[in-house]
Structure formats: structure tokens, C-alpha cells
C-alpha positions in Angstrom: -141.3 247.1 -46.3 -144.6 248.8 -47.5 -145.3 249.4 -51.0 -145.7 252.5 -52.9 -149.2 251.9 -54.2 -151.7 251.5 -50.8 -153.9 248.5 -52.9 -153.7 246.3 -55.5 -156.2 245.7 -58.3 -157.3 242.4 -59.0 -156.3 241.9 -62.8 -152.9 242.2 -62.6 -152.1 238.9 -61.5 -151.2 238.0 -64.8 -148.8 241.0 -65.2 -145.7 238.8 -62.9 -146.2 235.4 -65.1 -145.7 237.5 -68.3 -142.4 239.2 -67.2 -138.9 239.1 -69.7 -136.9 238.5 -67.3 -135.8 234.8 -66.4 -137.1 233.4 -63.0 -134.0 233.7 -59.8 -133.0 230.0 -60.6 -132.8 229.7 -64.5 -129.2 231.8 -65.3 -127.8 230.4 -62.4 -128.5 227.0 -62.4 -126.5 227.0 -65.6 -123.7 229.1 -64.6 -123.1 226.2 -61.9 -123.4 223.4 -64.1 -121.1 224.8 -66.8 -118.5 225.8 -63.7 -119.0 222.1 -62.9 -118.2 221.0 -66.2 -115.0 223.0 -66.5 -113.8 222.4 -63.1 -111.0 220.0 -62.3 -111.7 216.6 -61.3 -110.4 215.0 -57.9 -106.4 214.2 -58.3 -104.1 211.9 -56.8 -101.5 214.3 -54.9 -99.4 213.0 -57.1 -101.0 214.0 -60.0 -101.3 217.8 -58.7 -98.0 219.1 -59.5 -98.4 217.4 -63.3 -101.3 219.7 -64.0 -102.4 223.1 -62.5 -105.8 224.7 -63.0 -105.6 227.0 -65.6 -106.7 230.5 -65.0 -110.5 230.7 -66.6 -110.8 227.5 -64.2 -109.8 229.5 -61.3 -112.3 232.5 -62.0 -114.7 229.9 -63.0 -114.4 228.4 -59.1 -114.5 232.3 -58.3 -117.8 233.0 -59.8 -119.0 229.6 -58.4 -118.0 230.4 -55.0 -119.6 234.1 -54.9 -123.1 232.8 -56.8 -122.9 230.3 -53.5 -122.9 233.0 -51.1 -125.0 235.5 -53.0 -127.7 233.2 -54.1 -129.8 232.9 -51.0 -129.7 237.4 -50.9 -130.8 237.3 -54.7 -133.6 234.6 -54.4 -135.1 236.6 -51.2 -135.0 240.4 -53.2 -137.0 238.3 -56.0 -139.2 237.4 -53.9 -139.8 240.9 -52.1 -139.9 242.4 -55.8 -142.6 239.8 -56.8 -144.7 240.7 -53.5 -144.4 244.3 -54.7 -145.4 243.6 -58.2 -148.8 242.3 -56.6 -148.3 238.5 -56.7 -151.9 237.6 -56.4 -154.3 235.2 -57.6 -157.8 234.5 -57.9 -159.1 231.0 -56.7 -162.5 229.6 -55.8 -164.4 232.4 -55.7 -162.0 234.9 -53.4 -158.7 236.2 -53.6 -155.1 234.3 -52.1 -151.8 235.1 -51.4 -149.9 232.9 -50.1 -147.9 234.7 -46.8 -145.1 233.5 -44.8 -146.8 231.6 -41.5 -144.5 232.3 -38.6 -145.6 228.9 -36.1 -146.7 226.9 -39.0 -143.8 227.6 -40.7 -141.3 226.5 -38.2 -143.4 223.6 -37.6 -144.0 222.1 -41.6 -142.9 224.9 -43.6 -146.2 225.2 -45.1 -147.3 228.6 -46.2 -151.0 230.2 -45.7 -153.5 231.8 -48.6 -154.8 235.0 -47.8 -158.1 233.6 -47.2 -157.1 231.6 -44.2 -154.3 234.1 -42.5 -153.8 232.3 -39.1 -150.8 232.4 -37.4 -149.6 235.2 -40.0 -147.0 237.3 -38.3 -148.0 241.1 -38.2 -145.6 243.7 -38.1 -148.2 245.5 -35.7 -147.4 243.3 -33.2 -144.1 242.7 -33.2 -143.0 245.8 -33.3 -143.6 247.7 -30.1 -141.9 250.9 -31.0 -144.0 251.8 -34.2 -146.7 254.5 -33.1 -147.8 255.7 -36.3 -150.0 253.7 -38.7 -149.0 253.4 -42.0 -151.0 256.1 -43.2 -148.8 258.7 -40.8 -151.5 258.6 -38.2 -150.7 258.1 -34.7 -151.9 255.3 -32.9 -154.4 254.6 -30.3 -152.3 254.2 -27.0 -153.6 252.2 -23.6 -155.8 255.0 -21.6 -158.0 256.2 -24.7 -158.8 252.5 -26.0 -159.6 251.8 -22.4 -162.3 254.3 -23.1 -163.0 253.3 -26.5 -164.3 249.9 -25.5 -166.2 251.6 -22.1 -168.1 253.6 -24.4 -168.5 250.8 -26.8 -169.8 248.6 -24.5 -171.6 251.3 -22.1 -171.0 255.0 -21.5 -172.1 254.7 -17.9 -175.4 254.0 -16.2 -177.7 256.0 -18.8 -180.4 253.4 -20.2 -180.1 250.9 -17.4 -183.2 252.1 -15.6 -185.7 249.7 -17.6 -184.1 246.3 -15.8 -185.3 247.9 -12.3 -188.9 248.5 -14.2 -189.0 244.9 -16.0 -187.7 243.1 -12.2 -187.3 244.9 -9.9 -184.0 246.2 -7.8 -182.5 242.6 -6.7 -183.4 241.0 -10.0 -181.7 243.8 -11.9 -178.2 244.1 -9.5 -178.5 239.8 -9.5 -179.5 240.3 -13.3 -175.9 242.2 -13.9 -173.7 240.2 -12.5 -174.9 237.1 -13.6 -174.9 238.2 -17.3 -171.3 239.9 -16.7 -170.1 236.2 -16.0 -172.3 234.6 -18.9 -171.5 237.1 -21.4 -169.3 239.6 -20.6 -166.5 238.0 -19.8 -166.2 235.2 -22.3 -166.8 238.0 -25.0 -163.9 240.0 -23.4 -161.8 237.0 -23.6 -162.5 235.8 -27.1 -161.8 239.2 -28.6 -158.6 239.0 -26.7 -157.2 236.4 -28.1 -159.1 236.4 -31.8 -157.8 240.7 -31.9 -154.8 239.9 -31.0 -154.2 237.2 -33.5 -155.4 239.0 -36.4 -154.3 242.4 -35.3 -155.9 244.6 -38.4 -159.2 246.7 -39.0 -162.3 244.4 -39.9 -162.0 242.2 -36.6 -164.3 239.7 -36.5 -165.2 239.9 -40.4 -161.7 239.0 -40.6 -161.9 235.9 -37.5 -165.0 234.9 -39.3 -163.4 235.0 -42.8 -160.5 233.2 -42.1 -162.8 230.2 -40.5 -165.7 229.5 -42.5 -164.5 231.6 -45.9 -165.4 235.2 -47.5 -168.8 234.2 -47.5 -169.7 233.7 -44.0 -167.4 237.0 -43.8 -169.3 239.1 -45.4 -172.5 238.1 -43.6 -170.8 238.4 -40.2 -170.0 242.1 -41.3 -173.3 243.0 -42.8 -175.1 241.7 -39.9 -172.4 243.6 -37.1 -173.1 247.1 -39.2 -176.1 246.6 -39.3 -176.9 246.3 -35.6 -173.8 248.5 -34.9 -175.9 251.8 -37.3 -179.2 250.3 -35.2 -177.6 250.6 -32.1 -176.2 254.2 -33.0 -179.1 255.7 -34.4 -180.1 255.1 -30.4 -178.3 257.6 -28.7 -179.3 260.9 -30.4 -182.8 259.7 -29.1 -181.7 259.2 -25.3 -179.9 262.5 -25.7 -183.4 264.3 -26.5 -185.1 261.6 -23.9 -182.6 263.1 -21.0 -183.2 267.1 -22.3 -186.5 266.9 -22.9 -187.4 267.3 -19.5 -185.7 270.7 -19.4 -186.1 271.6 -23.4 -189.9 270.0 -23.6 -190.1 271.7 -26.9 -187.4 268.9 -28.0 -190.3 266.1 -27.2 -191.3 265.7 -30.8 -192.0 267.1 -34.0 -189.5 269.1 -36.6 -187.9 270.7 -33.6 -186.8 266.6 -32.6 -186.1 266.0 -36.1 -183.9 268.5 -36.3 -182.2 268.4 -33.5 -181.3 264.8 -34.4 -179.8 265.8 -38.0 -177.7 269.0 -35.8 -176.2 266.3 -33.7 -175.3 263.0 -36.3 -173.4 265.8 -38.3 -171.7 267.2 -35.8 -170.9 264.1 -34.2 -169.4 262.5 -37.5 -167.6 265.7 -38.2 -166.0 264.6 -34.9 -165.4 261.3 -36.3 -163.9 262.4 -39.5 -160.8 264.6 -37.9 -159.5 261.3 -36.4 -159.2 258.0 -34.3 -157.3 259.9 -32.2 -159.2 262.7 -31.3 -162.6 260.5 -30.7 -160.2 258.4 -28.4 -159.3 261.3 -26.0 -162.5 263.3 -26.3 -164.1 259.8 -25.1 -161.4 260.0 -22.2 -162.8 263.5 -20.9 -166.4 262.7 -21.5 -166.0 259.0 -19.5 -164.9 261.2 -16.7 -167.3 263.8 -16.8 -170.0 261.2 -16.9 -169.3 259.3 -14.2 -168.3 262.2 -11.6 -171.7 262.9 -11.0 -173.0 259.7 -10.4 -170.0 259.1 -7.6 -171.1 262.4 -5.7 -174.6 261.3 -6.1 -173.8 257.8 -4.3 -172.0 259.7 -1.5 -175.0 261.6 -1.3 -177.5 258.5 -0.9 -175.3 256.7 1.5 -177.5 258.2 5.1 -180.6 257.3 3.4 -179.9 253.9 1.9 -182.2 251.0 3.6 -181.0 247.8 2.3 -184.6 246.1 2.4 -185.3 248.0 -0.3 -183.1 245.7 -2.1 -184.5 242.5 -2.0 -187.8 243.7 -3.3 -189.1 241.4 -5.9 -192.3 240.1 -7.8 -191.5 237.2 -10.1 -194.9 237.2 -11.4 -194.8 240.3 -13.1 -191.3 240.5 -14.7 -191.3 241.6 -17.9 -188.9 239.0 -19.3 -188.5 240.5 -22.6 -187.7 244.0 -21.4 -185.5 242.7 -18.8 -183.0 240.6 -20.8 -183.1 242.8 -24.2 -181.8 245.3 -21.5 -179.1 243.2 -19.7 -178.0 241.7 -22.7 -177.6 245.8 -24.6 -175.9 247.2 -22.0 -173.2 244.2 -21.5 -173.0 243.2 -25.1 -170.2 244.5 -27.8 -166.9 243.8 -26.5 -166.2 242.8 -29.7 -166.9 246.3 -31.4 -163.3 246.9 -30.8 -161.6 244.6 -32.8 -162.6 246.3 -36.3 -160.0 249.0 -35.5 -157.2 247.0 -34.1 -155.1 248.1 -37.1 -155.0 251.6 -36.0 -154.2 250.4 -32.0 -150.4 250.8 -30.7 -149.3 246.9 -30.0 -152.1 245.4 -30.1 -150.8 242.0 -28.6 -150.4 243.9 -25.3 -152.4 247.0 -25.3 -155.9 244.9 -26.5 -155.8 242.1 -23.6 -155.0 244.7 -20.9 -157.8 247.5 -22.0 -160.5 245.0 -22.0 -159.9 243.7 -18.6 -159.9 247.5 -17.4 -162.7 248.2 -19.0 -164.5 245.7 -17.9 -164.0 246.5 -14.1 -164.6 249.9 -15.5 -168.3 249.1 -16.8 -169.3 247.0 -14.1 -168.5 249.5 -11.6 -170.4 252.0 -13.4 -173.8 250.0 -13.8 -173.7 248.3 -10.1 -172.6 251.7 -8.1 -175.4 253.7 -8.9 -177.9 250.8 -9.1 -177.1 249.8 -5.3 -177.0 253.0 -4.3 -180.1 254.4 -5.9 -182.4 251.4 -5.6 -181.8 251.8 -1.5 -182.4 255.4 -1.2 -185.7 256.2 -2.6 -188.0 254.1 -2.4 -188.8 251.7 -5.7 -191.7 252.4 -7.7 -191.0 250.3 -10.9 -193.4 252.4 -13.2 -190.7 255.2 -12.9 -187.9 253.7 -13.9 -187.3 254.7 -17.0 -184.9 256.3 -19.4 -184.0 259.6 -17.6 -185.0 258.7 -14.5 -181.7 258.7 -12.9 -181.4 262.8 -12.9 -185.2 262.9 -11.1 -183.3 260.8 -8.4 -180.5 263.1 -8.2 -183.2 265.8 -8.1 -184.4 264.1 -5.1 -181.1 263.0 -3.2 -179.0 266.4 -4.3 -181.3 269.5 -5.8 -181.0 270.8 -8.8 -177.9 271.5 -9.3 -177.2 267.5 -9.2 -180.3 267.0 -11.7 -178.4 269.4 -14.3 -175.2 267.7 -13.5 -176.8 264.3 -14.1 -178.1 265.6 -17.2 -175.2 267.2 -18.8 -173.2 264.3 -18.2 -176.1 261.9 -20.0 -175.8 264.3 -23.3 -172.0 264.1 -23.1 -171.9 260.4 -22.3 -174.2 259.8 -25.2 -172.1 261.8 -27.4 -169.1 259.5 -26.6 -171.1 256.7 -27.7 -172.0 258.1 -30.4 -168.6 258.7 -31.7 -167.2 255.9 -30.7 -169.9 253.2 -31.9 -169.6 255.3 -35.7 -165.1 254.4 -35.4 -166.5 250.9 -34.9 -168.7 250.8 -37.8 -166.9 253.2 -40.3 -163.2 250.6 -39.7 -165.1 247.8 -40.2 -165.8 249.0 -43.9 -162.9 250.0 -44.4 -161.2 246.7 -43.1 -163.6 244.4 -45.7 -162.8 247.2 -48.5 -158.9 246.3 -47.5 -160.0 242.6 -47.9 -161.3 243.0 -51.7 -165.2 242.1 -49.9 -166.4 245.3 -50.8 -165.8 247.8 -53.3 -162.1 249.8 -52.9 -163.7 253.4 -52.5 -165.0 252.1 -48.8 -161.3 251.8 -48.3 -160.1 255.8 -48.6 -159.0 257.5 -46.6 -159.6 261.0 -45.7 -156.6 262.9 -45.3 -157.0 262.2 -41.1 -156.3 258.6 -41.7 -160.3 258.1 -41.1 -162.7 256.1 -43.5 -164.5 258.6 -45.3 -167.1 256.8 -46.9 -167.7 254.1 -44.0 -168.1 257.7 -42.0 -170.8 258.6 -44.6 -173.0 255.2 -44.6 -173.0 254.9 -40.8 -174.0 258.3 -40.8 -176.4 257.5 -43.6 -178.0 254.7 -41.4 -178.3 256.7 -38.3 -180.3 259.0 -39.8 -182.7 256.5 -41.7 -183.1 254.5 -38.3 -183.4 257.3 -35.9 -187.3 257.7 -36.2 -187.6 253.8 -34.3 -188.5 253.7 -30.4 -185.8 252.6 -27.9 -187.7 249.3 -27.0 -187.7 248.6 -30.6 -183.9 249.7 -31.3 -182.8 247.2 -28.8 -184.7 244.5 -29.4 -183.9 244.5 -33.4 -180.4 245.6 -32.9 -179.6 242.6 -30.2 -181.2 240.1 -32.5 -178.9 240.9 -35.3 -176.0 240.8 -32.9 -176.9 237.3 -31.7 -176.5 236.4 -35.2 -173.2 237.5 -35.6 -171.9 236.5 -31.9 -173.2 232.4 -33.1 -170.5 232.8 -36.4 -167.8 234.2 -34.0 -168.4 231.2 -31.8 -167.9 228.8 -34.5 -165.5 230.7 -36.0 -163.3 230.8 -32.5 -163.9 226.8 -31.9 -162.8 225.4 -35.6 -159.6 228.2 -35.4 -159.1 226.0 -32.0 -159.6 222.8 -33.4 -158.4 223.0 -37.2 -155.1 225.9 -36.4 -154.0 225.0 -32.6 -150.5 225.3 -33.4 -151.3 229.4 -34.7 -149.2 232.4 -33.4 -151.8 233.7 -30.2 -149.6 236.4 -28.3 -153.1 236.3 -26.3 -154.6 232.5 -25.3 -157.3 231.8 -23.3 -156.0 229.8 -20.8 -158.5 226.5 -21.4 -158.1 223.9 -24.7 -160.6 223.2 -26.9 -163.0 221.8 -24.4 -162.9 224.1 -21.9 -163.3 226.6 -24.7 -166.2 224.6 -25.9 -167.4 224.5 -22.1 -167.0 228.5 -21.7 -169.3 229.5 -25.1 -172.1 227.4 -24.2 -174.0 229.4 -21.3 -173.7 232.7 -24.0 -175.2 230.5 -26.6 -178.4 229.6 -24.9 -178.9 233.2 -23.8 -178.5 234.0 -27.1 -181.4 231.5 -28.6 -183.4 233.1 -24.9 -183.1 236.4 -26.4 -184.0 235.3 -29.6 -186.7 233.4 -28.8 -188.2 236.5 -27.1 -188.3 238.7 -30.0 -191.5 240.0 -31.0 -192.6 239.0 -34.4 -192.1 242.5 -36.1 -188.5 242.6 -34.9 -187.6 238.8 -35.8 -189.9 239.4 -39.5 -187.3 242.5 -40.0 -184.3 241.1 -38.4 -184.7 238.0 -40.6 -185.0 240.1 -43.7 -182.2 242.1 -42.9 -180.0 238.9 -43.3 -181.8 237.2 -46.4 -180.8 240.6 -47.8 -177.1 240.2 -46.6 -177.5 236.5 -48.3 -178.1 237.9 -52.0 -175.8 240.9 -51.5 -172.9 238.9 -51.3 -173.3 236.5 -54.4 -174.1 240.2 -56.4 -170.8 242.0 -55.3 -168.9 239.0 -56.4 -170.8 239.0 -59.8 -170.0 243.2 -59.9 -166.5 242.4 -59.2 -166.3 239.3 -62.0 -167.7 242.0 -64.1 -165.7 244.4 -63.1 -168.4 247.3 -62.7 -166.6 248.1 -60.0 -162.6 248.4 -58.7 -162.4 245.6 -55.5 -158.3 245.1 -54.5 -156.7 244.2 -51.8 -154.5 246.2 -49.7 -150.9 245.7 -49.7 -150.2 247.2 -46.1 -151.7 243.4 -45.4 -148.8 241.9 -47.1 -146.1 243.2 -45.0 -146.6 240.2 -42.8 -144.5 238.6 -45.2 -141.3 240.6 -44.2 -139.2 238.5 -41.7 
């Protein structure tokens, strides 16, 4: 059952306590007690023949009878009429509804407010056949989300040159594998299980929310778009990096500038005609990308000499480069998770992509590194963004070098697109939740999120002038932030809800869970702690800005400067 209206304002709360109509148990509570009165006591048999119920005592029983059978039916319609009315309430500070708990239930019958939906169950994932959202809008099946999160997380090898110049060739193929089992994997897991639990758009706003409460929340969002706009306003400047070379007019200046503004608009055009579309034009340009790269290691296979591999010089690793650049490329498995509302059964589609994905992304940093390092030989200073395509100049010609660089500008296109879905949902999802104001929550008339489109591509713009060392560094500290609230958030869901609907579990318990976040938390303080001042002194700021934006929209919305609702489609978890 959906409602008619897609949100519900705030103030009319009051609008179900002041209805005319008596409540489902007032009229017929009396009609059962004056049956009761009226109906024939218990007779000896004997007694039976001397006096027969009269006729009104016989319709009474008859009325008694069908209000018995009818009453359960009547009480539940009430109920559905009441959720359609908007029964909602404002308490402490954020708005409640209470929602029918699926394990909980069974377990205590004890119902949930909206501010703690655990355990809710979601039509989304129960029902497998529905593959349109309720907007109309088909859904995002297996194959394109697989390419979704690749291109959330990665995009292919482009931008992992700087670990070979921070280390050196063994540090940086040691470097990513190590961090794939410290980070990537426990990342992949916990957005398996927290996605599939709450399976709407807003992701971890909404894990975070339901944990530590709105305000936490809203800082956990604020801080993900943030570094999710940094993190975009990156690629249109390794797309120039990657060209340059060919276009060198494209080095600098208003011709850069420009070319920057050409591509955020016609990228978030892209973005605009649908979910759908970005999901299989990222399923073309994932393939594209990484074609090249496999000819290219078939290529360097007669000239590889593994020796070349196991060159290293611990004393002049640059630490800081070499970990911001590990940690960027593996980090943001949880970027998917704001649009899980818009995914095709998320309970079984979410768990599988991510584990494809991730022997998708591996594949595609370690191939070309192993093959590359081995066939030239390694002179750190060169290994920088773009170098890959001189390398395929060297191993292939030209032709290769083109290649190389066609598939970098199309590769960072799909990150492009996809990183801006991430960012735009996630609006949209806290506009759904009543944490920011309800124009972030329309909809253009693709099913997209036309003014979380506009901001991201607002941001990009602003940010796009910042270096790539600088992008990273400030966009990674701002994601540590918000990776330490999931954590927590993930633990006390463990601890304080363990009885919660999960259609994906980790397979450890609360220790082992405990056991399996530690090693990304103290990479998390390491990368951190290695933040130069100017990045932590604006990364800080960032979030003492998040901290006084919160208390203000709650004051807007008590003032009612603005429209903030909730939207109904999230209380169809209360149909059984």
C-alpha cells in the first residue's frame, strides 16, 4: 500500500487526534456489552423448552457473532487509514513513527519509532518480483550495480601510479593487498549487512541515524558529501592530467577552466536522465577501460624481469603520499548504500555485487602494477598521474598510448557519474528522513534527485581549482571521520538490536565484529595523523561547520521557514 501524497508535512499530526469519528473500539465495545445484557442466561435443559429466545435476542447473538469475526478486519483498515492520514509525531527533538518490527515483533511484540528503524521489514526486500521503484523507475539490476560500486570505489588503475613513486614497486603491490584485507574487505562486509538491513537511499546517514540519533546522522552525511563532492571534483582534473599530454593547450589557464565547466555539465546532464542509464553507461565504460590495460599486460609479459619487483628503499618512502594513495583508491565501499532504495532486491543483489566487485578492483590495480613495474625499468620520479599511457607508449606504440588514454577520459567519466548518484541519493535520502529541507527530496521527472544533482554539481565546480595531492588528502580525512561513526554505529546495532531482521550477517558476533574493525581504525588515526596542517585546519572546520548546521535546520524547521516531511514510501514497511 503506498499513499497518494509522496511526503508528509510535519504539522499535521494533530489533524488524526481531532477526528469526529469514534476510535475502532468505542461503538463496538458497547454493542457487545448491550448484546451481553440482552442475551439469555445459562439454563438447566430443563428449563429450555419453558422459555425460547425471543427473536431481537437471536439477531442480537447475530450481530454479536459477525462484530466477532469482523472486528479483527475493521481494527487493521483503521489502522492502515490512520498510517495514510500521516500518524506522526514529534518527540525529543526528531520525528517518530512507530512501525511494525518484523523479528522484534515476534519476539516481544514491541514496536519501533522511526528514529531507531531496525529490524523494520521493507517491502524492497521481500519482494523479489518488484522491478520498478515507486516512482515508476526501473531498478538497478546485478551487472550495472556491480559496476556502480567498481567505479565507486575505483574505475581501474588510473591514479595509482603515485604508490610506486612514494615506495616503490614491492611496497606498492605488498601495499595493496595488505590494505585490501585491512580495509577493503571489512568495509565490503559492513555495508553488506548494514545495506541490506536498512535497504533505502541515505545509507549510512540512515545506519548512523538509527544508532547514535538524527544528530550524529546528519553529521555522518555532511561529512560523506562533503568528501564524496571533494573526491568528485578530482576527476575532471585527471581527465585534463591524462589529455594534456596530447591537448597541451588544456595544461592551464581559461582553456582548463573551461574545459572543466564543459565536462561537470555534461556529466550531470548524464546523471539527471537516470539511475539507470549512469548504471549501464558505467557497464560499457568499465569495459572499455580495462581492455586496454589487459592487451598491454600481454604485451609486457617477454620483457618482464621479476627482480625489478623487489626493489625497495625504506628510507625514502614518502609515507604520506603512499598511504593517502592506498587508502583513496580502496576506500568507499560504502558510497553504495545511499541508493539502495532504487536497487532491485537489495538483500540479494547488494551482498553478491560487492564481492564481485571487489575481485573486480583488485584485479584491476594488481594486473597492471605487476606487469608494468617488471617490464620497464622503475624510475620512481616518473610515476605519476598519466604515466601509465607513456608505458604503453613504450611496450605497444602509439596506438596503445591513445588507447590507454581514451580509456583514462572514459574511466574518469564513469567515476564521475557515478560518485555524483552517490552524493545526489544521499540528499535525497536525509530530505525523505525530514533532516533536510523537502525540496532536496524532488524528483525530476527521471526518478533522479534534482536538486542533490545541482549541489554536487555546485561543489565540484567550487572544489575543482585544488591539486590532486591536496584533494585526496582532505577528502580521505573527512572520510575517516565518517567511517569512525559507522563503526560505532555497526557495533551498538550489534550489541543493543542482535535479535534485528539482517537478510545479510557477517558471519562473527559481537567480538569478532569488534576484532574485525580494529585494524581499519588505527589506519584510520595513521592517515589522520599524517595530514598536513592545512588539510586537518580545513577538514576540522568543515565539521565544526556541520556541528552548527544541524542545531540551525532544526531551529528553521521549529520555525517553520522552511517545509521538512517525511516520506511516506518509508512507511509501507508497516504493511504485513
Amino acid at each position: 500500500m503506498r499513499c497518494r501524497d509522496s511526503t508528509i508535512p510535519r504539522d499535521c499530526s494533530h489533524q488524526l487526534k481531532s477526528t469526529a469519528h469514534p476510535t475502532p473500539r468505542e461503538a463496538p465495545i458497547e454493542k457487545q456489552d448491550e448484546a451481553q445484557q440482552d442475551l439469555p442466561t445459562h439454563q438447566h435443559p430443563a428449563q429450555a423448552n419453558e422459555r425460547a429466545p425471543s427473536s431481537q435476542a437471536k439477531a442480537r447473538e447475530v450481530e454479536r457473532r459477525a462484530y466477532l469475526v469482523e472486528e479483527p478486519t475493521r481494527r487493521r483498515r483503521e489502522e492502515e487509514d490512520e498510517v495514510e492520514a500521516g500518524g506522526a509525531r514529534w518527540r525529543k527533538g526528531f520525528w517518530t513513527r512507530k512501525l511494525r518490527n518484523t523479528a522484534i515483533t515476534r519476539a516481544n511484540s514491541a514496536s519501533l519509532p522511526m528514529g531507531d528503524r531496525v529490524a523494520v521489514k521493507y517491502d524492497s526486500v521481500d519482494g523479489g518480483e518488484e522491478r520498478k521503484g515507486g516512482h515508476g523507475i526501473p531498478k538497478v539490476s546485478m551487472v550495472p550495480l556491480i559496476f556502480l560500486i567498481f567505479y565507486e570505489v575505483s574505475g581501474g588503475p588510473f591514479g595509482i601510479e603515485d604508490s610506486v613513486k612514494a615506495a616503490g614497486p614491492l611496497l606498492a603491490i605488498v601495499g595493496f593487498l595488505l590494505f585490501a584485507f585491512i580495509w577493503s574487505i571489512p568495509e565490503a562486509l559492513i555495508t553488506a549487512e548494514m545495506g541490506t538491513m536498512f535497504p533505502e537511499n541515505g545509507g549510512y546517514v540512515v545506519w548512523v541515524s538509527s544508532a547514535l540519533g538524527p544528530f550524529w546522522g546528519f553529521q555522518q552525511g555532511w561529512a560523506k558529501w562533503l568528501s564524496g563532492v571533494i573526491d568528485n571534483a578530482l576527476y575532471p582534473v585527471l581527465f585534463l592530467d591524462y589529455v594534456k599530454s596530447s591537448v597541451p593547450i588544456l595544461g592551464g589557464g581559461l582553456p582548463r577552466t573551461l574545459a572543466v565547466l564543459i565536462l561537470t555539465v555534461a556529466l550531470t546532464y548524464m546523471n539527471y536522465r537516470g539511475l539507470t542509464i549512469v548504471g549501464w553507461v558505467a557497464v560499457f565504460l568499465g569495459v572499455f577501460s580495462l581492455l586496454p590495460f589487459v592487451v598491454m599486460g600481454l604485451i609486457a609479459i617477454p620483457q618482464i624481469e621479476p627482480s625489478r619487483w623487489l626493489e625497495m628503499d625504506l628510507g625514502s618512502v614518502n609515507w604520506g603520499l603512499y598511504l593517502n594513495t592506498l587508502f583513496w583508491n580502496l576506500n568507499y565501499w560504502d558510497s553504495i548504500s545511499t541508493l539502495a532504495g532504487e536497487v532491485d532486491n537489495p538483500k540479494r543483489t547488494l551482498p553478491r555485487a560487492l564481492s564481485y566487485a571487489l575481485v573486480l578492483v583488485l584485479g584491476a590495480y594488481l594486473y597492471p602494477l605487476v606487469t608494468c613495474t617488471a617490464a620497464v625499468p622503475v624510475v620512481r620520479e616518473y610515476w605519476s598521474d598519466g604515466y601509465f599511457s607513456d608505458i604503453a607508449k613504450i611496450l605497444g606504440g602509439f596506438w596503445l598510448h591513445s588507447w590507454i588514454q581514451a580509456a583514462a577520459a572514459l574511466s574518469n567519466m564513469g567515476n564521475f557519474v557515478t560518485e555524483m548518484s552517490s552524493d545526489s541519493y544521499q540528499l535525497l535520502g536525509m530530505a525523505e528522513r525530514g533532516m533536510l529541507p523537502e525540496f532536496f527530496a524532488k524528483r525530476s521527472r527521471y526518478g533522479t534527485p534534482l536538486i542533490g544533482i545541482l549541489f554536487s554539481a555546485f561543489g565540484v565546480i567550487l572544489l575543482s581549482w585544488m591539486s590532486f595531492q591536496e584533494i585526496i588528502a582532505a577528502e580521505n580525512y573527512l572520510y575517516c571521520f565518517g567511517m569512525i561513526l559507522e563503526f560505532i554505529a555497526f557495533i551498538k546495532l550489534r550489541v543493543t538490536h542482535p535479535n534485528a531482521s539482517r537478510p545479510y550477517k557477517i558471519p562473527l558476533g559481537t567480538i569478532g565484529a569488534v576484532l574485525m574493525i580494529i585494524p581499519p581504525t588505527i589506519l584510520i588515526v595513521v592517515v589522520m595523523t599524517l595530514a598536513s596542517y592545512k588539510v586537518m585546519s580545513v577538514s576540522i572546520l568543515a565539521m565544526v561547520v556541520g556541528f552548527i548546521l544541524q542545531p540551525c535546520l532544526v531551529y528553521v524547521d521549529k520555525k517553520r521557514w522552511l517545509r521538512f516531511s517525511i516520506s511516506t514510501d518509508l512507511l509501507t514497511c508497516l504493511i504485513h
